[in-house]
DSSP file (Angstrom, degrees, kcal/mol; ACC not computed):
  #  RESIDUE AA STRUCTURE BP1 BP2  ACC     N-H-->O    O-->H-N    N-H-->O    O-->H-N    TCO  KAPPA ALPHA  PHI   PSI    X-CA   Y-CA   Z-CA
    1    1 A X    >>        0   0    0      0, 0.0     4,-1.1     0, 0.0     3,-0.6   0.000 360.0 360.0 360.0 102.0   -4.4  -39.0  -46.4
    2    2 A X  H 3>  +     0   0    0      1,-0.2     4,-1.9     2,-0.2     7,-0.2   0.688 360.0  58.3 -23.6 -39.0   -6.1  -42.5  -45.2
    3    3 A X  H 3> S+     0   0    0      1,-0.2     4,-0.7     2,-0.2    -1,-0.2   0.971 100.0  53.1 -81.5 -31.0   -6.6  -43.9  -48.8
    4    4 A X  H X4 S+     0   0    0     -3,-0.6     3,-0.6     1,-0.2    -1,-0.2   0.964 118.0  35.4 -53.9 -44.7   -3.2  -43.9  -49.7
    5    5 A X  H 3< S+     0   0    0     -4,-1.1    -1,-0.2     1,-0.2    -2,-0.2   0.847 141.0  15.3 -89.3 -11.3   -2.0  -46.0  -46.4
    6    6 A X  H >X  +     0   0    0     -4,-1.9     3,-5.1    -3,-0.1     4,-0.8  -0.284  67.5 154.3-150.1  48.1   -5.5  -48.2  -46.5
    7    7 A X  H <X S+     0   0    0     -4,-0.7     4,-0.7    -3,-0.6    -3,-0.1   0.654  73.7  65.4 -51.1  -5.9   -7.3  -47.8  -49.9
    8    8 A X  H 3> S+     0   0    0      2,-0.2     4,-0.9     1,-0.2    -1,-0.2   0.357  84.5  67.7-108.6   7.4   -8.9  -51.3  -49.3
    9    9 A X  H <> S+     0   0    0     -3,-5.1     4,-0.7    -7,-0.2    -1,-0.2   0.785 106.9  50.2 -86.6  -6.2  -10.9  -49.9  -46.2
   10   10 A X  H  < S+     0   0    0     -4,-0.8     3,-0.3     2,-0.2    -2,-0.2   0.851 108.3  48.0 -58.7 -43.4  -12.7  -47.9  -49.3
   11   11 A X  H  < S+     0   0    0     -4,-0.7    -1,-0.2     1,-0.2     8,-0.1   0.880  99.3  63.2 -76.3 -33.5  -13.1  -50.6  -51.1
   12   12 A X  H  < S+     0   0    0     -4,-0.9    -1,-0.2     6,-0.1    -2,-0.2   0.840  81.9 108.8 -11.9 -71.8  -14.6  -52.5  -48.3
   13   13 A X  S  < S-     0   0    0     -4,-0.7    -3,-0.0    -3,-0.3     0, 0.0   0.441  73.2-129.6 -41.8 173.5  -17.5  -49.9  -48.4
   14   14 A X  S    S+     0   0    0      4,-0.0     2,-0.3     5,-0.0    -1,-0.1   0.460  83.3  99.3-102.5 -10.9  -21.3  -51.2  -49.9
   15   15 A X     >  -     0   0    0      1,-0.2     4,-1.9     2,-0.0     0, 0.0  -0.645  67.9-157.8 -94.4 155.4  -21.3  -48.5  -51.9
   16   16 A X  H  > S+     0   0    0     -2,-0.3     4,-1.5     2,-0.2    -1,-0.2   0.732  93.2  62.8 -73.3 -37.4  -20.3  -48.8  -55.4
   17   17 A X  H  > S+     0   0    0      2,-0.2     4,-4.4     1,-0.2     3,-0.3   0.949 102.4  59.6 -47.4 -64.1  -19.3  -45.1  -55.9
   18   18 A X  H  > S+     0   0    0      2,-0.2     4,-1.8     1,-0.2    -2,-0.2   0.914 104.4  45.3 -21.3 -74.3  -16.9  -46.1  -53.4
   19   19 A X  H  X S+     0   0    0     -4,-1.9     4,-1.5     2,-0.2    -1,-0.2   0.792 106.5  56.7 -34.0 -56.5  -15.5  -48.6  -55.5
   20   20 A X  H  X S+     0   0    0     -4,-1.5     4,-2.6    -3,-0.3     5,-0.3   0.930 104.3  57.6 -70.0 -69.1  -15.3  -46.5  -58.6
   21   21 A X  H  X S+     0   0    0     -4,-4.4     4,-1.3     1,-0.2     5,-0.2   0.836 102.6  48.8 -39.3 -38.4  -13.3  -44.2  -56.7
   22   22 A X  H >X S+     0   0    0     -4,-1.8     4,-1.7    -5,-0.3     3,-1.0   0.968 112.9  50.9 -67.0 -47.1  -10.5  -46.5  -55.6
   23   23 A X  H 3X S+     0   0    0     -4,-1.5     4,-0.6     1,-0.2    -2,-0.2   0.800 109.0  51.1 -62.2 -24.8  -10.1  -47.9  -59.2
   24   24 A X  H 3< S+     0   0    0     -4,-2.6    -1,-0.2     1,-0.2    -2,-0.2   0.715 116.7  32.9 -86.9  -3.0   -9.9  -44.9  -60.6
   25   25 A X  H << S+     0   0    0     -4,-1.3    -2,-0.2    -3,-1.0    -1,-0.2   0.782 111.8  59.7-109.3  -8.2   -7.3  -43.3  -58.5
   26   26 A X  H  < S+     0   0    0     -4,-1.7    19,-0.5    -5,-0.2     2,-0.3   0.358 104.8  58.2-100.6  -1.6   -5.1  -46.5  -57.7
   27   27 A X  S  < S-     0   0    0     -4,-0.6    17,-0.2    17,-0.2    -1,-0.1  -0.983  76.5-138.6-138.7 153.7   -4.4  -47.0  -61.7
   28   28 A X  S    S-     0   0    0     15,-3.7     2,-0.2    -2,-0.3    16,-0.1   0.765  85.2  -0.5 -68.9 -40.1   -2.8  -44.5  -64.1
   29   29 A X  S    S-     0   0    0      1,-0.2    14,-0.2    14,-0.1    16,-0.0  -0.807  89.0 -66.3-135.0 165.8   -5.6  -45.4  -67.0
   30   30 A X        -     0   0    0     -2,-0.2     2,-1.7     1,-0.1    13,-0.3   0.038  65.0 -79.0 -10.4 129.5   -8.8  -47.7  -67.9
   31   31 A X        -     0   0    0     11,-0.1     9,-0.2    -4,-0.1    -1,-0.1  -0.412  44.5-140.9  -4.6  19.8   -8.7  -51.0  -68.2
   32   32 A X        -     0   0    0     -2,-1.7     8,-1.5     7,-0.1     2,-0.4   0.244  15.7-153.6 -35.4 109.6   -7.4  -51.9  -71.6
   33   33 A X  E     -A   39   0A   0      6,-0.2     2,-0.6     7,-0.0     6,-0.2  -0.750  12.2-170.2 -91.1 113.0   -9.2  -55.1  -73.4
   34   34 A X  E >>  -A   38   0A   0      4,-2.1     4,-4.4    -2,-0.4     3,-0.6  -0.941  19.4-150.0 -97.6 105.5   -7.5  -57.7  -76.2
   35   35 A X  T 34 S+     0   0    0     -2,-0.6    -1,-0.1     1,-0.2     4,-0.1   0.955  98.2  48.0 -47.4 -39.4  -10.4  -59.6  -77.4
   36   36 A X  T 34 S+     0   0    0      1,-0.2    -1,-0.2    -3,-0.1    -3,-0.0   0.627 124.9  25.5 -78.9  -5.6   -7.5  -62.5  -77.9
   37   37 A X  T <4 S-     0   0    0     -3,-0.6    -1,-0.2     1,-0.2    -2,-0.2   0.712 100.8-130.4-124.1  -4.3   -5.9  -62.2  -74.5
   38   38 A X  E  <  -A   34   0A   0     -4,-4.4    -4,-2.1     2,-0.0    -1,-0.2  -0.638  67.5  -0.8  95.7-170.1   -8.5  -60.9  -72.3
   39   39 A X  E    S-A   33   0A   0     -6,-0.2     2,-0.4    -2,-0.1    -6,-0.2  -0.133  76.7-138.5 -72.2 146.9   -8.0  -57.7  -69.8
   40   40 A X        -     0   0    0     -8,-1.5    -1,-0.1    -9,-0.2     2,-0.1  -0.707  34.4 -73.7-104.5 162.5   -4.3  -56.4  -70.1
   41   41 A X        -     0   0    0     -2,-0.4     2,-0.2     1,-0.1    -9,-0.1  -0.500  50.7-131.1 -55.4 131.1   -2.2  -55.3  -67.3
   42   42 A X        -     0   0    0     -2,-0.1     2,-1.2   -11,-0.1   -11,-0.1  -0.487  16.3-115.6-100.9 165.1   -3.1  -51.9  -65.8
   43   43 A X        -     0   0    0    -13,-0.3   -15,-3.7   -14,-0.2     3,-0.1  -0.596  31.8-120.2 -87.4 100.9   -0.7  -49.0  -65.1
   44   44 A X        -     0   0    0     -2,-1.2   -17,-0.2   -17,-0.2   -18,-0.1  -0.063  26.6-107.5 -42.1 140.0   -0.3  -48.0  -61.3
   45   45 A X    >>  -     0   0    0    -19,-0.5     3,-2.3     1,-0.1     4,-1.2  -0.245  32.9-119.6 -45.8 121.4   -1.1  -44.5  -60.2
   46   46 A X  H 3> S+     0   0    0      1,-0.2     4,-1.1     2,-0.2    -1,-0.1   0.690 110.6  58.4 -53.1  -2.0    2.1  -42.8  -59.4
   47   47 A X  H 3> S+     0   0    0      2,-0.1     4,-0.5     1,-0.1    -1,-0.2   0.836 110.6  49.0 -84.0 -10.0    1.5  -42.0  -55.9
   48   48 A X  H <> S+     0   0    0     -3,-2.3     4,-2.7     2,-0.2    -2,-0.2   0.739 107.5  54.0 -89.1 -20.8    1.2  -45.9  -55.5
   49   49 A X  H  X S+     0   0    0     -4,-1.2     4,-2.1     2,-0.3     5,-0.2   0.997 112.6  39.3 -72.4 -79.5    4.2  -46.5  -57.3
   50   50 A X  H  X S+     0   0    0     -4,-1.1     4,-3.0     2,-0.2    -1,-0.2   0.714 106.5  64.3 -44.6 -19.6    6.3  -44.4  -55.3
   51   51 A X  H >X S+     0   0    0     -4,-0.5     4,-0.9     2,-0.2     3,-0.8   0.996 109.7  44.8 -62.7 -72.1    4.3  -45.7  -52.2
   52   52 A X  H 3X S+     0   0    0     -4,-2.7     4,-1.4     1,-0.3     3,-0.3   0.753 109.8  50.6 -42.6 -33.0    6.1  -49.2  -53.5
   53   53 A X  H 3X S+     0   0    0     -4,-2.1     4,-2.2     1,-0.2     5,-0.3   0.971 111.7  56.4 -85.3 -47.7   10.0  -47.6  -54.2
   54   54 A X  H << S+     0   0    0     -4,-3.0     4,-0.4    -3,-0.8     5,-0.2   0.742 116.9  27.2 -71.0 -13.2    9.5  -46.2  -50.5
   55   55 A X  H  < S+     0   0    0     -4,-0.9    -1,-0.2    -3,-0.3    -2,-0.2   0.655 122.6  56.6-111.9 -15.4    8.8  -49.8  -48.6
   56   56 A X  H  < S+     0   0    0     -4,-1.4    -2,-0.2     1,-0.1    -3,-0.2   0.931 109.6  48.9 -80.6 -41.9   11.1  -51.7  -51.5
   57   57 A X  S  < S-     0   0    0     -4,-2.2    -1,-0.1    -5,-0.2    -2,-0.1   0.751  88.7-149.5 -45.4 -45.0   14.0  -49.2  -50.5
   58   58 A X        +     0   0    0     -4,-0.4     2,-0.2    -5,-0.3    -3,-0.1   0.725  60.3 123.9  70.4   5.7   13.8  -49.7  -46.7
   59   59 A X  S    S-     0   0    0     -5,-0.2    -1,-0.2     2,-0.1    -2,-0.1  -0.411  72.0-135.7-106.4 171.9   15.1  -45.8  -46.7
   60   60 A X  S    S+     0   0    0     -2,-0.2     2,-0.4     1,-0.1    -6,-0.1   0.445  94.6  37.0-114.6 -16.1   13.7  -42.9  -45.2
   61   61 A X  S    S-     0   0    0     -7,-0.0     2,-0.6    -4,-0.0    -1,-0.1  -0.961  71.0-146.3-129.3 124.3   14.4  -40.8  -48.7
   62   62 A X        -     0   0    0     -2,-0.4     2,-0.2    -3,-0.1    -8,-0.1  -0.955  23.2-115.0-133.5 159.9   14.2  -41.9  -52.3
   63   63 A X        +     0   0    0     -2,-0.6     2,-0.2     1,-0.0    -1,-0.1  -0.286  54.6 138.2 -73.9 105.8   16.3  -40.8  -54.9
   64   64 A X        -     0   0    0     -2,-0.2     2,-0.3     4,-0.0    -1,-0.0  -0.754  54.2-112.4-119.8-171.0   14.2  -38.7  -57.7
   65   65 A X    >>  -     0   0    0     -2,-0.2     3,-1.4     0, 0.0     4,-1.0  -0.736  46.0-104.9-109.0 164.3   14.9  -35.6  -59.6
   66   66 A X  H 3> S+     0   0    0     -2,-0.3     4,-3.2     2,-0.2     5,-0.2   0.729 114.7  69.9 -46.5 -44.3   12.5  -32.9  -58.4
   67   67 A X  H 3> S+     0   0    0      2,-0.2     4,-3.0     3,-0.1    -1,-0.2   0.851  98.8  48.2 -44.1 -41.0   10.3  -33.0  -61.3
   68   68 A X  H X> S+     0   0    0     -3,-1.4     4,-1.4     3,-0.1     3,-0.6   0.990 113.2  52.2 -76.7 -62.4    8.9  -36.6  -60.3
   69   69 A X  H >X S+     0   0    0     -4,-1.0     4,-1.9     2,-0.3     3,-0.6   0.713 108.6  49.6 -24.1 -65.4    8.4  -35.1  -56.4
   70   70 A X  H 3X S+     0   0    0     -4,-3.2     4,-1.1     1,-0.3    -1,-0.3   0.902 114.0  43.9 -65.9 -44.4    6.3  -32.1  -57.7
   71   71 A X  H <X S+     0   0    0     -4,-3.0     4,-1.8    -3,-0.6    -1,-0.3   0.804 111.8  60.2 -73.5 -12.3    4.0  -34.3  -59.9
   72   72 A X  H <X S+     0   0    0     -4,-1.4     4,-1.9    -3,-0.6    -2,-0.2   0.990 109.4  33.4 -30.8 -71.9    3.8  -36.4  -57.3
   73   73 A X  H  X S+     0   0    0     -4,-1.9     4,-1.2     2,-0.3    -1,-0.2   0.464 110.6  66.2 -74.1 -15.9    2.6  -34.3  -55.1
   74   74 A X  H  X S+     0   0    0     -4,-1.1     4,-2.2     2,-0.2    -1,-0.2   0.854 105.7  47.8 -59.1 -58.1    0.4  -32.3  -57.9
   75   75 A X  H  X S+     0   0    0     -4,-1.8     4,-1.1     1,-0.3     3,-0.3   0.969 110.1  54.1 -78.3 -58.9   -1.6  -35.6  -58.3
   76   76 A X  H  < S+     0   0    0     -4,-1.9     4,-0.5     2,-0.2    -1,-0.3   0.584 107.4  49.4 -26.0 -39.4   -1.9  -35.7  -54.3
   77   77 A X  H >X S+     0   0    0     -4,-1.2     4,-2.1     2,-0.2     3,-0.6   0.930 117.8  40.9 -45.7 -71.4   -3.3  -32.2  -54.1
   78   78 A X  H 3X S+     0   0    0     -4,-2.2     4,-0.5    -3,-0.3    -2,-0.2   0.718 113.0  52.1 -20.7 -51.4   -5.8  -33.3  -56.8
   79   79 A X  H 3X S+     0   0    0     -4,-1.1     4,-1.0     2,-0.2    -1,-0.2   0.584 114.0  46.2 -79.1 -19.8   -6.4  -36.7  -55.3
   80   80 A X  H <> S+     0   0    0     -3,-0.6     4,-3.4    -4,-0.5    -2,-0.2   0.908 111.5  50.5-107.8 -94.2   -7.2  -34.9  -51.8
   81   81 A X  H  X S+     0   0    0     -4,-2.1     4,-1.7     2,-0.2    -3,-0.2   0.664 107.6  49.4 -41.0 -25.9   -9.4  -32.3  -53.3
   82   82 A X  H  X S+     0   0    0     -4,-0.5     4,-9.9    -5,-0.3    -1,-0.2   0.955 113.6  52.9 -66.2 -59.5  -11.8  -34.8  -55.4
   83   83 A X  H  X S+     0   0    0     -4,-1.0     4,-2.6     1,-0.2     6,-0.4   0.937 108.8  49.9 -57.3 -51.7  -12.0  -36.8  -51.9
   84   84 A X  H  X>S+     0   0    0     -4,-3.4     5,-2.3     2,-0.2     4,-0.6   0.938 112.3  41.1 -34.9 -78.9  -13.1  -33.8  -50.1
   85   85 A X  H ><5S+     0   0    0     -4,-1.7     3,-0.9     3,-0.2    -2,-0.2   0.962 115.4  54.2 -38.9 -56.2  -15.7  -32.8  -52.4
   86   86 A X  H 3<5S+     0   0    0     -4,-9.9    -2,-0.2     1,-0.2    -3,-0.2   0.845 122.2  30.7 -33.0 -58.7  -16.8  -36.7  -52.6
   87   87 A X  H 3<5S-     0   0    0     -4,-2.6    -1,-0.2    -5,-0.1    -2,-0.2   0.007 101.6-118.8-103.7   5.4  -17.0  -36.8  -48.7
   88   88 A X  T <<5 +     0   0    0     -3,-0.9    -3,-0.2    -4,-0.6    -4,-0.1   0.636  54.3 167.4  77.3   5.3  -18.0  -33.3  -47.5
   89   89 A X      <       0   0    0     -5,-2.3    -1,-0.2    -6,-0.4    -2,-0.0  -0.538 360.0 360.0 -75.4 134.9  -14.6  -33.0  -45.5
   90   90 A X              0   0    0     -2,-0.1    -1,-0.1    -6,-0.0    -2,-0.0   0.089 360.0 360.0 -71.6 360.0  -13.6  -29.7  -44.1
């Protein structure tokens, strides 16, 4: 899947739609707001997360249990199918 290894040639794009799409799959929730501190830290998606344990590892395997793998790969099926539809891909 291209956005996972280059999500920022998406963002790139002029369209806005475009835009929306990257934020919403490259963090876990919204945008959470403290009127006294301003925007909070957002939560990374989990495919991005694990994208990070694979290049922080320097390994060719990383250590889960099976459960994180399968939602992994749940939300990649998901993330895959949305893009499709967005983009017409066959």
């Amino acid at each position: 899947m291209d956005f996972l290894g280059n999500p920022y040639k998406l963002w790139c794009s002029d369209r806005v739609k475009d835009k929306r799409i990257v934020l919403s799959f490259t963090f876990a929730d919204k945008l959470s707001y403290d009127k006294n501190e301003g925007f909070r830290t957002a939560d990374i998606s989990q495919p991005f997360l694990l994208l990070e344990e694979l290049k922080e590892s320097n390994s060719e395997m990383v250590e889960g249990n099976g459960d994180t793998l399968n939602q992994f790969f749940e939300v990649l099926e998901e993330w895959e199918a949305t893009l499709t539809v967005i983009f017409n891909v066959n």
